[in-house]
N, C-alpha and C positions, 0 to 999 in steps of 0.2 A: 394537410401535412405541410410543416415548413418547408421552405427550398432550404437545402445545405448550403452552409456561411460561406462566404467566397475566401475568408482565410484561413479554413479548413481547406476547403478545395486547394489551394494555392499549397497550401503543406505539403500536402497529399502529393500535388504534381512533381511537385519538389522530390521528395523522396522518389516517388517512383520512376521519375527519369534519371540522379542521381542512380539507383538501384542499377535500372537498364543499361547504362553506361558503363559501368563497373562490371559489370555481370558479362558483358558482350565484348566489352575490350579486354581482358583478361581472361575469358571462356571460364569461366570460374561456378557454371552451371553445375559441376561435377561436385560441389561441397551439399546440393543436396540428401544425396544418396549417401556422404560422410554426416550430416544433420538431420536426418528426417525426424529423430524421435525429437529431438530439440526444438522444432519446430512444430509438429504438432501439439508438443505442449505449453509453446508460447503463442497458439492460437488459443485454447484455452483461457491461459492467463492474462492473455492481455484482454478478452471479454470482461474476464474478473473485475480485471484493475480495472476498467472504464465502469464498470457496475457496483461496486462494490467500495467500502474503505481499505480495501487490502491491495497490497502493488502487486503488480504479476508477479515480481521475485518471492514473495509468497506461495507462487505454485512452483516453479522455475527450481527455487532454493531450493529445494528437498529431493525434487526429481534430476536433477543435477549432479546434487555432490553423492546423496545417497544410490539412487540406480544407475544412473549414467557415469559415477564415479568420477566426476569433473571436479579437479581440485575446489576448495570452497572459494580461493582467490578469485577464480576466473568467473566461477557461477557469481560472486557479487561483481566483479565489473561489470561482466555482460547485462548483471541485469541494469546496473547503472543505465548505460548504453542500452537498449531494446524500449526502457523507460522511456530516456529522453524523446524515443520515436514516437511511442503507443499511448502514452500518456501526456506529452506534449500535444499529439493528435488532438485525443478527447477533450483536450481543455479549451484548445482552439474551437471544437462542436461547443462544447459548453455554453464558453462565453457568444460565440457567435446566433446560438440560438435562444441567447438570455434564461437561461438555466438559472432559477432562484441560489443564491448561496450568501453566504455569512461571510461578508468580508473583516469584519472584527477575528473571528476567529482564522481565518485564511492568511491576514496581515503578522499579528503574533506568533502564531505557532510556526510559522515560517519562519522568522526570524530567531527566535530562540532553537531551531532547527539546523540554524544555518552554522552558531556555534558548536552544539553539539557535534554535527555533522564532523567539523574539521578536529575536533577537539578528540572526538572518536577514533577519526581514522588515524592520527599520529600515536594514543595514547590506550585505546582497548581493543581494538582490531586484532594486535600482538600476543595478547594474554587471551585470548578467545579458543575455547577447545568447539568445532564445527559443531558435533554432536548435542554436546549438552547447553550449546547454545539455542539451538532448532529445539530442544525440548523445555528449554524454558520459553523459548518465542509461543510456541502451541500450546502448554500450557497457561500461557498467560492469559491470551485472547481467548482459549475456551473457557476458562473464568467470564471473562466480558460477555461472549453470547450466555452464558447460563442467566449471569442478572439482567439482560436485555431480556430474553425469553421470557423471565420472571415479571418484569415492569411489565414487558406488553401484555400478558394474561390481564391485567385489570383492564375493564373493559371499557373506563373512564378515564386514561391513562391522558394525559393533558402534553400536548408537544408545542411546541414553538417555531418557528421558523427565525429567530434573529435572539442571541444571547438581551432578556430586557435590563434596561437601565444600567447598560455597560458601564463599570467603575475600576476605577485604579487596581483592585483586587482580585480585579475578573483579569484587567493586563498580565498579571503577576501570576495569575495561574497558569494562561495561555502561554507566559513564556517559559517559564517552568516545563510545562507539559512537552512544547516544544523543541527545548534543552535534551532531556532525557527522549525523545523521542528520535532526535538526531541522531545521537549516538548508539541507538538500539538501530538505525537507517545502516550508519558505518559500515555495521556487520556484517547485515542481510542484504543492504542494497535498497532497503524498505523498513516499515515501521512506524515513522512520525505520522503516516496516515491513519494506521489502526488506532494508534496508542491514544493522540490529541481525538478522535471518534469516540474513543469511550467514553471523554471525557463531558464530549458535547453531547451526548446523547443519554449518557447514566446522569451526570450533573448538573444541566442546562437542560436538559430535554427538546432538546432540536429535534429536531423532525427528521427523520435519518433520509428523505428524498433531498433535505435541504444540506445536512451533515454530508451525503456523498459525493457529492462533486464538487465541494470545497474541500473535505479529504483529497480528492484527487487534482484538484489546481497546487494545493499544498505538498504532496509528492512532486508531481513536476517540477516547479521549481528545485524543490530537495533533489531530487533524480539530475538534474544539468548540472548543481553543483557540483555532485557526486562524479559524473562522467567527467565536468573539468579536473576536479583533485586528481585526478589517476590516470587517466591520461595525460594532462596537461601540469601537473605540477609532481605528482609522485613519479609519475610515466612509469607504471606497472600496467598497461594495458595489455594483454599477450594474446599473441595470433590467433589462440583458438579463441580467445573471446571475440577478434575482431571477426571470425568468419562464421558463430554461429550470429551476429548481430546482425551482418551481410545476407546469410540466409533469410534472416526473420523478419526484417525490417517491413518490408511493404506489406506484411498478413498482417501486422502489428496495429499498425500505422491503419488498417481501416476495423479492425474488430476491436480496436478498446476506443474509440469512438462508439462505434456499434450497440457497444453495452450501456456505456452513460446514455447514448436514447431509448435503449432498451428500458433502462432502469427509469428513466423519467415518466415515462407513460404507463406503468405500473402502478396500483396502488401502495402505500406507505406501508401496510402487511407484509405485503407481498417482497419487498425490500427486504424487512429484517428477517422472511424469514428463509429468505436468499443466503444471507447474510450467518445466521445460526446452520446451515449445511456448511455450508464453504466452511465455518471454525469447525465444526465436527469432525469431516471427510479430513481437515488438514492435519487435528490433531491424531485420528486415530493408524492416518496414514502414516506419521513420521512415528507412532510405535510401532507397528508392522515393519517399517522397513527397517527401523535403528534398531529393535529388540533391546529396552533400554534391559540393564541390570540392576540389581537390587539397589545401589546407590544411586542409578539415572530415578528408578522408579518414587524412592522417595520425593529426591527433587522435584520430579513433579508435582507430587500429592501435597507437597511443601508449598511450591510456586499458583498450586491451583486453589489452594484454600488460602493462602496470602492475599491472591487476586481478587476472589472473592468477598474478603475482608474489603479490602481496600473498594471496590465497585459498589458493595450494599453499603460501604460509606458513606461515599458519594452521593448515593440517593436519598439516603437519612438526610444529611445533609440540608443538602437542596430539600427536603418538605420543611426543615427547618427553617432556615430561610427563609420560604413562601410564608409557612404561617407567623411570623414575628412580622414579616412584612404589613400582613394583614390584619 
């Protein structure tokens, strides 16, 4: 087994004496027992997030605004902030323990993120109803696991580990992909990592051990920009976001590491089909708890067979592609 990266360590220290400091100068112990559900479910998520293409605000998001009833403003700050902890973490494991990843796709979609990002949060944040937001989020990526599920059943199913013969047009997708993935971040807090995922793994056929933890260097970044806009430029950050963040911070900070090693020493099955529960469990939980109505209901059925168009595209596509290549 590797030793842990000394800038991982170094993170870690960070936070959790910042953490202690705060915690013991303030006595401010007492916000657990006001947080405990908030925190066990960002023990959860942040496993996710370091495991998986999905941000902890993925688990956070729904159990937040929907059961906990935490306005949706604060549940995406917060998760901005709990990100920057749990998933800054993970990234530092990553790269410290040389974690294969695609930096063509990590450099791009970032950047096309970064617009989206700002462009969102001035311009659709405002017109966003919570609800039928989160139901188009869940249906969209259970479209994605369905054609993932679908490609890996072939039993010769060919993955990559690096987008081949990167060209101008592969740039142009990644920042596209990136753009829209931003702005879908804005909302949630998350996103540009699932979204640009599908792209690399229904389209390119990346290898989804290799696709995960450039999804997750790709949030990170996205996540710090996000905790600077709103804190630091919008400055809509509000107290309860700053004190379930406070709570959560140091469980964060060592379990969504935890999960990207988890997930590395797993076989590449074993990954997606990690990956096909978590969209299931997420989609079927935000119907149970929203109880869409007849007009949510279609939207989905609408947003789930759109997405599914759009992914079994994707992979026509791409056999195209290959065989003109060849």
């Amino acid at each position: 087994m590797k030793r842990l990266p000394w800038m991982y360590l170094c993170f870690l220290s960070v936070v959790l004496t910042s953490w202690a400091v705060y915690m013991f100068t303030t006595h401010s112990f007492y916000l657990y027992g006001k947080h405990l559900y908030a925190l066990v479910t960002m023990i959860f998520g942040s496993f996710v997030a370091g495991s998986s293409p999905e941000g902890s605000a993925a688990i956070a998001y729904p159990v937040y605004t929907l059961l906990l009833k935490i306005p949706p403003a604060v549940a995406r700050n917060f998760a901005f902030a709990i990100q920057s902890v749990g998933m800054g973490s993970a990234t530092l494991l990553i790269l410290g323990l040389k974690i294969k990843v695609d930096w063509n796709y990590i450099r791009y979609v970032t950047l096309g993120g970064v617009f989206g990002l700002v462009f969102g949060t001035w311009y659709i944040v405002p017109l966003i109803s919570p609800p039928l937001a989160k139901l188009f989020f869940v249906s969209l990526w259970l479209s994605f696991g369905l054609v993932l599920w679908y490609e890996n059943r072939k039993p010769k199913r060919i993955v990559f580990d690096a987008i081949r013969d990167f060209a101008g047009r592969d740039l142009v997708r990644l920042l596209l992909f990136g753009l829209v993935g931003g702005m879908i971040s804005s909302i949630f807090g998350t996103g540009i990592n699932i979204f640009s995922f599908c792209l690399m793994t229904i389209y390119y056929r990346i290898n989804e051990k290799v696709g995960v933890p450039s999804s997750v260097i790709i949030m990170t970044i996205e996540t710090l920009l996000g905790f600077f806009l709103h804190a630091g430029v919008v400055r809509d950050f509000q107290p309860l976001a700053f004190e379930m963040w406070v709570v959560c911070a140091p469980f964060v900070a060592i379990f969504a590491p935890l999960g990207s090693f988890v997930i590395h020493k797993v076989p590449r099955r074993a990954v997606a089909t990690f990956l096909y529960c978590i969209l299931i469990v997420q989609f079927f939980g935000a119907v149970w708890v929203i109880r869409p109505n007849t007009a949510q209901w279609i939207m989905c059925l609408s947003v789930l067979l759109a997405g599914l168009g759009l992914f079994v595209g994707l992979s026509k596509m791409r056999r195209l592609d290959r065989l003109s290549a060849e």
